[in-house]
N, C-alpha and C positions, 0 to 999 in steps of 0.2 A: 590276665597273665599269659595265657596263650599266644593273645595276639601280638604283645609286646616279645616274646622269646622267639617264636619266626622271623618277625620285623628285625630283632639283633640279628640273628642267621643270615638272613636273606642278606643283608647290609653287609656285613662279613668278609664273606662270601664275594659277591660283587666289588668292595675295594679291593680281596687279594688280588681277582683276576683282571683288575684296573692297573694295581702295581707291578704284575707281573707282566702284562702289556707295555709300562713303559719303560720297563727292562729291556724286552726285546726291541723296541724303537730304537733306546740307544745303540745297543748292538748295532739294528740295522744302519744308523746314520755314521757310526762312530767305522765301521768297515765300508759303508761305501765312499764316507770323506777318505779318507785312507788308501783305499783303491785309486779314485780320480786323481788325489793327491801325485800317486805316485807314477800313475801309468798316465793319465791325460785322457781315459775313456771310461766308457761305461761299462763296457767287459773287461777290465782289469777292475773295475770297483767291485762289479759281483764275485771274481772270483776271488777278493780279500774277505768279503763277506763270506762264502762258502767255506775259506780254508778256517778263520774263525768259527764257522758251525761246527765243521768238524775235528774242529781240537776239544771244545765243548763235550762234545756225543764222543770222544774217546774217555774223556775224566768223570764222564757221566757215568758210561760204563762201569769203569774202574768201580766209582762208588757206589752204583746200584748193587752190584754181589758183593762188594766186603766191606762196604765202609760200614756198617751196625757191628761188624765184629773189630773194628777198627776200637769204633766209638768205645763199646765196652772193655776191649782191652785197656785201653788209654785211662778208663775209667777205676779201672782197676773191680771190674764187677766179678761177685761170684754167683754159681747157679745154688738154688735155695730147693730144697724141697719140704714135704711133707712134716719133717722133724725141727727143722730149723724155725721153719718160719710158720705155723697152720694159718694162724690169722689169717698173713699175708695172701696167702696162696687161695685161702675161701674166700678174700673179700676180689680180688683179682678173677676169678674164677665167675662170683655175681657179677660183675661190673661186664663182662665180654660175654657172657648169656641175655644180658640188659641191652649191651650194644649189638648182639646177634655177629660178632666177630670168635674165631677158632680160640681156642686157650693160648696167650702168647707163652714163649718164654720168660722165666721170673728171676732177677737178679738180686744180690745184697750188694752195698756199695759200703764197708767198713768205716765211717765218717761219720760224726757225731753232728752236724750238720743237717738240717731237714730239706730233704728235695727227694727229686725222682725226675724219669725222663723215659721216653719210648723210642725206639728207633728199629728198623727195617724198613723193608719196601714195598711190604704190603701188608693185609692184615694175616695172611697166611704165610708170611716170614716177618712176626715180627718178635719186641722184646722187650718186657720195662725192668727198670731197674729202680731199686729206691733204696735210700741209706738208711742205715740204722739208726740213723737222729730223728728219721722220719718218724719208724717204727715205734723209737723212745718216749718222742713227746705229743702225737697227736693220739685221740682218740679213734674208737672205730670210723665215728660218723663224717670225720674230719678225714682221716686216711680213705673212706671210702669217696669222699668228695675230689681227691688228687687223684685216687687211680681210675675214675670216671673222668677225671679228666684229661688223662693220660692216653686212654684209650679210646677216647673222641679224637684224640691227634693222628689214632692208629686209625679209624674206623672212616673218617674224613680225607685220606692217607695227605697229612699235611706231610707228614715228613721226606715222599716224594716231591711234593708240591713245593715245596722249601729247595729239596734238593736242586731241581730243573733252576730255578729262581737265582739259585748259590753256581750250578756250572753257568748260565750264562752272565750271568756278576764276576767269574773269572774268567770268561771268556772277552769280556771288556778291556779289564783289567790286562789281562796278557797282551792283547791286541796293542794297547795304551803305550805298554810299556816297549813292545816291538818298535813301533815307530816312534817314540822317543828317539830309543835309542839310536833308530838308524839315522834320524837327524840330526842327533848330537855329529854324531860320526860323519857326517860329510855327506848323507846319501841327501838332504833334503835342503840342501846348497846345489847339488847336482842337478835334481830335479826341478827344482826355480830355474836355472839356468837353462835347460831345454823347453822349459813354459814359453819363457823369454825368447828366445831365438826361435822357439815354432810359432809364437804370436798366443801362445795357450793363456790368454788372459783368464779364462774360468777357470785354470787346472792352480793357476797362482792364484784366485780364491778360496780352491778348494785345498788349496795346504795349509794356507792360514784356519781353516775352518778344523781342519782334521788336527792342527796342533792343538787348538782352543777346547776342540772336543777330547780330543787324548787326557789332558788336563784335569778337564772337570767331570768326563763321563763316568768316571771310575768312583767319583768321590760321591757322585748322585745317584749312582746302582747302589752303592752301597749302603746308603740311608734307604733309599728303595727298598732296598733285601730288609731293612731291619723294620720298616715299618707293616712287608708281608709278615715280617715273623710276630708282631703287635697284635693285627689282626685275626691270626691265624690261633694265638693265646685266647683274646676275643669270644671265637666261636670254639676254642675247646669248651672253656667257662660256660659259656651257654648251654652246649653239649650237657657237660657233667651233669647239670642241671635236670636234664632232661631225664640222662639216664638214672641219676639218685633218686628223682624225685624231694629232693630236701636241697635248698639253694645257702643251707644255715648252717651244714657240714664244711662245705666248700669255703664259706665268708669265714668260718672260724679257723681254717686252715691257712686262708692267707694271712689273717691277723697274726697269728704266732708264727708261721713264719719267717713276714715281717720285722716281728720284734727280734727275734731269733739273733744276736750276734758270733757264731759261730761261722768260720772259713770255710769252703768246700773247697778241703787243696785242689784234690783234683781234675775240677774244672779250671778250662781256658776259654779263651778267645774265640778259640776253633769248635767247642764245645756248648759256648755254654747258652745258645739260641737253644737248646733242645731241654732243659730244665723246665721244671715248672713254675718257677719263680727264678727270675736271675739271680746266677748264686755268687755274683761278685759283688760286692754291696760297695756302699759310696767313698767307703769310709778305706778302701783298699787302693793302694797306689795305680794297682791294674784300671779302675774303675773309669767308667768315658761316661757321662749322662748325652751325650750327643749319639753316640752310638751304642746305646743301650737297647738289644734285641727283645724288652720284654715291656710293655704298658707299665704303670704306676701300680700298684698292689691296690691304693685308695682308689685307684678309676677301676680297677675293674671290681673292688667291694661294691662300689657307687654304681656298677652297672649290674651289679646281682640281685642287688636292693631293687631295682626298677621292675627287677621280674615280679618280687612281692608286694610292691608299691610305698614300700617302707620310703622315708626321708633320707637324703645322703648322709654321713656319717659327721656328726661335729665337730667343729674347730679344733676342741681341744683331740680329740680322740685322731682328728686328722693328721694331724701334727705329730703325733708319735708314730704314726703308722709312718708317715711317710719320711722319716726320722734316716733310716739304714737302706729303703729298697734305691 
């Protein structure tokens, strides 16, 4: 079992930082077509490339200090204490002495709905939250398997990691949509026509290449970003594992709430990578299976199973499961 639960880690781990390396490729190719595009050298391609870093590391900024109070606002969360919630607060409390992380902040999300979700910037600014569907319908061992998991996302600091991943996904994105537009508008007729008359045969390949890339870069970060956020789900699960010590808390959590058909209004789009199970389920208009930020609920049962050595989960039993995620 050991050796199999590192081997998931280790794996993990090395696809995020695979995925999140071909994020910054695109970036980089996607601003220096753009640059040569526009200027006809290589010192105008670097510095569309820099001025895109640096819109990045401003919204980075932005969200590194407020975006977790952003999130919980939006969320509609309140703070819980002592009287409200004990369970909560004791099993939160084992779970971040287990992970050797500070006591985060502990949230209620008024929603009949079962999830939860972590966010800050580190593990000394961070925050979970979880609804009172959670609280309602899981057990101890089941609730202690979520907020272990929870806290392997604080403790790993995926949600930094996520973050950096999501500013340069819009740093794409913006760049993309810059030079669209400026060649909608005439600048990228202008700049053909000076290729042409300086003889600039490469700089007229390079705008063919930089419209081609504007196109599709934005739409391939973006499966990018969501397949970090897969793996990144992955090694919480693995995590929790660790931290519980009981891999059957965690599998009986996803199973119900899996089955669970209950809405979580107040997740979006913008939101709802940081869940613990995606809480837009298939059956909702919002629902995209293409750009779904979270693994199947049945692959990662089937990959919890692998830690005990148990068999994957049967046809019939699969098929329900995979019914609503």
């Amino acid at each position: 079992m050991a050796s199999t639960f590192y081997a998931q880690v280790a794996s993990n781990r090395r696809n995020s930082f695979l995925l999140a390396f071909i994020v910054v490729v695109l970036l980089a190719a996607l601003g220096f077509s753009v640059g040569f595009a526009l200027t006809g050298d290589a010192a105008g391609a670097a510095g569309t490339t820099a001025v895109a870093v640096v819109i990045g590391g401003i919204a980075s900024a932005a969200s590194y200090f407020a975006g977790d109070k952003l999130v919980l606002a939006a969320s509609g969360a309140k703070p819980v204490d002592e009287t409200s919630a004990p369970q909560l607060l004791n099993i939160v409390r084992e779970m971040a002495i287990a992970a050797n992380v500070p006591m985060p902040k502990v949230y209620l999300i008024d929603d009949t709905a079962p999830n939860a979700f972590a966010t800050g910037r580190d593990p000394q600014h961070a925050s979970i939250a979880v609804t009172t569907g959670l609280l309602e319908k899981l057990d101890r061992e089941e609730l202690q398997g979520v907020i272990g998991h929870e806290l392997s996302h604080v403790r790993n600091f995926d949600i930094r990691f996520t973050l950096l991943v999501g500013v340069l996904v819009g740093s794409i994105a913006l760049l993309s949509d810059f030079f669209l537009r400026f060649t909608f508008w005439g600048g990228g007729r202008r700049s053909s026509s000076r290729s042409k008359d300086g003889g600039g045969g490469l700089q007229l390949i390079m705008f063919v290449v930089a419209i081609v890339l504007a196109i599709l870069a934005p739409i391939a970060a973006r499966l990018v970003q969501l397949a970090v956020s897969r793996q990144r789900e992955y090694l919480a699960d693995a995590s929790a594992v660790e931290l519980t010590r009981n891999p059957y808390g965690l599998e009986r959590a996803l199973a119900k709430i899996s089955g669970d058909t209950e809405v979580l209004e107040v997740a979006n789009r913008a939101t709802q990578h940081l869940f613990f199970t995606n809480p837009i389920k298939k059956f909702e208009e919002r629902s995209s299976k293409l750009f779904s930020t979270h693994p199947p609920i049945l692959e990662r049962i089937n990959r919890l199973r692998e830690l005990t050595g148990e068999p994957p989960i049967g046809s019939a039993e699969a098929a329900a499961l995979a019914g609503l995620d």
